[in-house]
C-alpha positions in Angstrom: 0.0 0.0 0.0 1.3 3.5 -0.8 2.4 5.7 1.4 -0.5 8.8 2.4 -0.5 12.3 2.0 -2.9 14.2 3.5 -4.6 17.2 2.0 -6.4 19.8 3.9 -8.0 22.2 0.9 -11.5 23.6 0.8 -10.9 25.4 -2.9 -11.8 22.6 -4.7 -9.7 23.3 -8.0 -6.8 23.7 -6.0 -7.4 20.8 -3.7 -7.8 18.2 -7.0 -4.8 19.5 -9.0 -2.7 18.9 -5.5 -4.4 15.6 -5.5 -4.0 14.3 -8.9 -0.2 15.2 -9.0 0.5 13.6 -5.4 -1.0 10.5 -6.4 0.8 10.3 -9.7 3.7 10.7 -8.2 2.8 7.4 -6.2 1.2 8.4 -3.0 -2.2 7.8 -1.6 -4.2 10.6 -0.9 -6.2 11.6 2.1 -8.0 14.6 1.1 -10.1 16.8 3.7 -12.0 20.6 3.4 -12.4 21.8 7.1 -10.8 21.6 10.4 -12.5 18.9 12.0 -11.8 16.9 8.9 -8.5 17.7 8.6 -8.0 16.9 12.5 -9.2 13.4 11.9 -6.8 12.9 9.0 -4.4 13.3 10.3 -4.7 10.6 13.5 -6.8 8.2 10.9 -4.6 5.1 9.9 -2.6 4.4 8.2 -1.1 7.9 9.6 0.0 10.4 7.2 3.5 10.4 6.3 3.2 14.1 4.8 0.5 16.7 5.3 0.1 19.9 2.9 -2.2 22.3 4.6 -4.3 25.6 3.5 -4.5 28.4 5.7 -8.2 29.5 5.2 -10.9 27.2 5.2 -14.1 26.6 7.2 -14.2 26.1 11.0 -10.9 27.4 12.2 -7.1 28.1 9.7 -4.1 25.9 9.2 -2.2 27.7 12.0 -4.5 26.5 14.6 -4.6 23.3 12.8 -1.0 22.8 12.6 -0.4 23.8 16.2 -3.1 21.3 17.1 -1.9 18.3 15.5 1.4 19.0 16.8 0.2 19.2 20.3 -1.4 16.2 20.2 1.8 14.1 19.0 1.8 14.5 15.1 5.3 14.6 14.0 4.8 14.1 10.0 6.1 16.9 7.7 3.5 19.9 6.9 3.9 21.9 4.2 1.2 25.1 4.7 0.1 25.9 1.1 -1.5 29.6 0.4 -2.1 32.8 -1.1 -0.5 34.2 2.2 2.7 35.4 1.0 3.9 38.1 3.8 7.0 37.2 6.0 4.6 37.8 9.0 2.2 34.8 7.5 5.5 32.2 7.2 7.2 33.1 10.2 3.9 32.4 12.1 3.2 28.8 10.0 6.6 28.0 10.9 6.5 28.9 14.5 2.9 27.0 14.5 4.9 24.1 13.4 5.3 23.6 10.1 8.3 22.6 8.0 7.8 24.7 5.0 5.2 27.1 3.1 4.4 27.5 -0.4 2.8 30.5 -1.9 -0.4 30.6 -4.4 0.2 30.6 -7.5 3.0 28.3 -7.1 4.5 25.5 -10.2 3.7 22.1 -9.4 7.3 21.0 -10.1 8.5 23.1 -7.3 5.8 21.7 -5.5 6.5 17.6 -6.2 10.3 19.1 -5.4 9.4 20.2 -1.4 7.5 17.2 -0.8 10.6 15.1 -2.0 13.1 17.3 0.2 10.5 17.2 3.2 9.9 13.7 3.5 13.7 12.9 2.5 14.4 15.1 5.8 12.3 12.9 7.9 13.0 9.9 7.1 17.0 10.6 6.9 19.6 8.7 8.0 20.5 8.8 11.5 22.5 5.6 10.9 25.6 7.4 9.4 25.6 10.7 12.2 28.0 9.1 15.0 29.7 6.4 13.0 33.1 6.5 13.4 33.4 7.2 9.3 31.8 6.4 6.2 34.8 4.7 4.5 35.0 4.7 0.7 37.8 2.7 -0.7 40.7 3.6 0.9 39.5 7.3 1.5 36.7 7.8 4.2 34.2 10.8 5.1 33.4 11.5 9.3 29.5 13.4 8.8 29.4 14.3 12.4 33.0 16.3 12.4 33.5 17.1 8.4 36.6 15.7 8.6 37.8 13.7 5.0 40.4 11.7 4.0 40.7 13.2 0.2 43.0 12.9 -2.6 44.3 15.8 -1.9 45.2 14.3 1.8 43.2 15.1 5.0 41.0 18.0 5.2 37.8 19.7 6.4 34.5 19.5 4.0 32.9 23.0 3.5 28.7 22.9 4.4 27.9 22.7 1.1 30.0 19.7 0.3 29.3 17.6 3.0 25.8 18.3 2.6 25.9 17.1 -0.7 28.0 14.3 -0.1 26.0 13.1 2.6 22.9 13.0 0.0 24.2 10.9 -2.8 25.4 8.6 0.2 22.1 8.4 1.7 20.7 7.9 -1.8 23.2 5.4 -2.9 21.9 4.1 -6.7 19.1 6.3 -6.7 18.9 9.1 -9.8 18.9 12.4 -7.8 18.1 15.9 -10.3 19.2 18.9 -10.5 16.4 20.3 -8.6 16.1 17.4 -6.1 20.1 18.4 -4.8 19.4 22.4 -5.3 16.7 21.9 -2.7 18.0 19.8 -0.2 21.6 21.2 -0.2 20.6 25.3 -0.8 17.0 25.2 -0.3 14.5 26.7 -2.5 14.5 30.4 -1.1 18.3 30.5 -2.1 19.9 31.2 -6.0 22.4 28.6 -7.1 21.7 27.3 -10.4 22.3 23.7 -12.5 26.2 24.4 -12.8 26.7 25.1 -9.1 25.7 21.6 -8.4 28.2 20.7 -11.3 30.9 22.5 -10.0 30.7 21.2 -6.6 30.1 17.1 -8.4 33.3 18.3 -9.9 35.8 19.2 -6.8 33.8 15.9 -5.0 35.3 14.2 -7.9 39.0 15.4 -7.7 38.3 15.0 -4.0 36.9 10.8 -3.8 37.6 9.8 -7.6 40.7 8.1 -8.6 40.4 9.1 -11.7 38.1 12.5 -11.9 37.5 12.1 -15.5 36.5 9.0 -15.5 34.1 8.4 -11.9 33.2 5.3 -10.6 31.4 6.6 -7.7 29.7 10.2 -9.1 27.7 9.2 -12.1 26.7 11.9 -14.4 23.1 10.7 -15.6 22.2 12.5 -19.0 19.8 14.8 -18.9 18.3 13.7 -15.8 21.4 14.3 -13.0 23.5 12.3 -10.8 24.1 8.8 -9.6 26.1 7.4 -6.3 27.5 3.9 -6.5 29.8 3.2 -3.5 31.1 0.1 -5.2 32.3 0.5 -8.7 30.3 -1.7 -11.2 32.7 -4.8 -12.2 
């Protein structure tokens, strides 16, 4: 059975092009129009593993909602969607507790691209934080200090790269974008573009590759991104 999404949406347009998009891209949907509704959903089983809430609708707003569910133990990702665009509106969503906020009109790429990030974020991968080091051949990578042994001997990963590093490892032989490593390495409020991520695949490659122009472990993908494969294929 598919993982669910639950949908709190009382504009009906809105609330079936969210709908149609989350289940194409392979979720079950659990779709609601008011509080109360939206209340159940989200302690109804099986338990949501993502929420995208409104902020208007009948019988109270996705603030009080939010900070509801939370009280009462809910720990799944929200993501508040709305015409509410003012920094006063996101700070309080956030603060309410919710993980992110999309604005109306918003691109339903960008939209498929948060929930990815969001639900990446919570299921993660605590397994590698506190492990001595993540070895890779005879070089190795520490994500709790940043420490790497490197080509280019030992040094100290910048943010960005360890980051980035840490998501192809927790993604091993999975085809990550473009988009999909813009947003979870520099979010989606920040303005990097496709070569930044290709300029950093490229120092990770003089960094961890034997042979940079010729990877075994950072696959270039054409015209769909980037592969890890810890083990080179024979």
């Amino acid at each position: 059975m598919p993982d669910t999404v639950l949908i709190v949406e009382d504009e009906k347009l809105v609330r079936e092009l969210v709908s149609l998009n989350v289940k194409h891209a392979g979720y079950a949907v659990r779709a609601a129009t008011n509080f109360a509704e939206g209340l159940q959903g989200f302690t109804a089983e099986p338990a949501p593993v993502l929420a995208i809430v409104d902020v208007m609708f009948p019988g109270g707003d996705g603030f009080l909602l939010t900070r509801t569910a939370r009280d009462q133990g809910v720990r799944c990702p929200i993501l508040m969607l709305t015409a509410r665009s003012d920094t006063t509106s996101k700070v309080r969503g956030l603060d309410c507790g919710a993980d992110d906020y999309l604005t109306k009109p918003f691109d339903v790429p960008e939209l498929l691209a948060r929930i990815r990030a969001l639900l990446r974020r919570a299921t993660g991968t605590p397994e590698l934080i506190g492990k001595p080091r993540f070895e890779l051949g005879r070089l190795w990578i520490r994500f709790d200090t940043g420490q790497a042994l490197t080509n280019e001997g030992e040094l100290s990963l910048s943010d960005k790269e360890l980051k980035l590093m840490e998501l192809f490892v927790t993604n091993e032989n999975r085809a990550l974008t473009r988009t999909d490593i813009l947003e979870a390495v520099w979010g989606m409020d920040a303005f990097p573009t496709d070569r930044t991520v290709d300029n950093f695949v490229l120092r990770l490659r003089k960094l961890f590759e034997a042979d940079p122009e010729a990877p075994k472990h950072l696959i270039t993908l054409r015209g769909r991104g980037y592969l890890f494969r810890r083990k080179p294929e024979a």
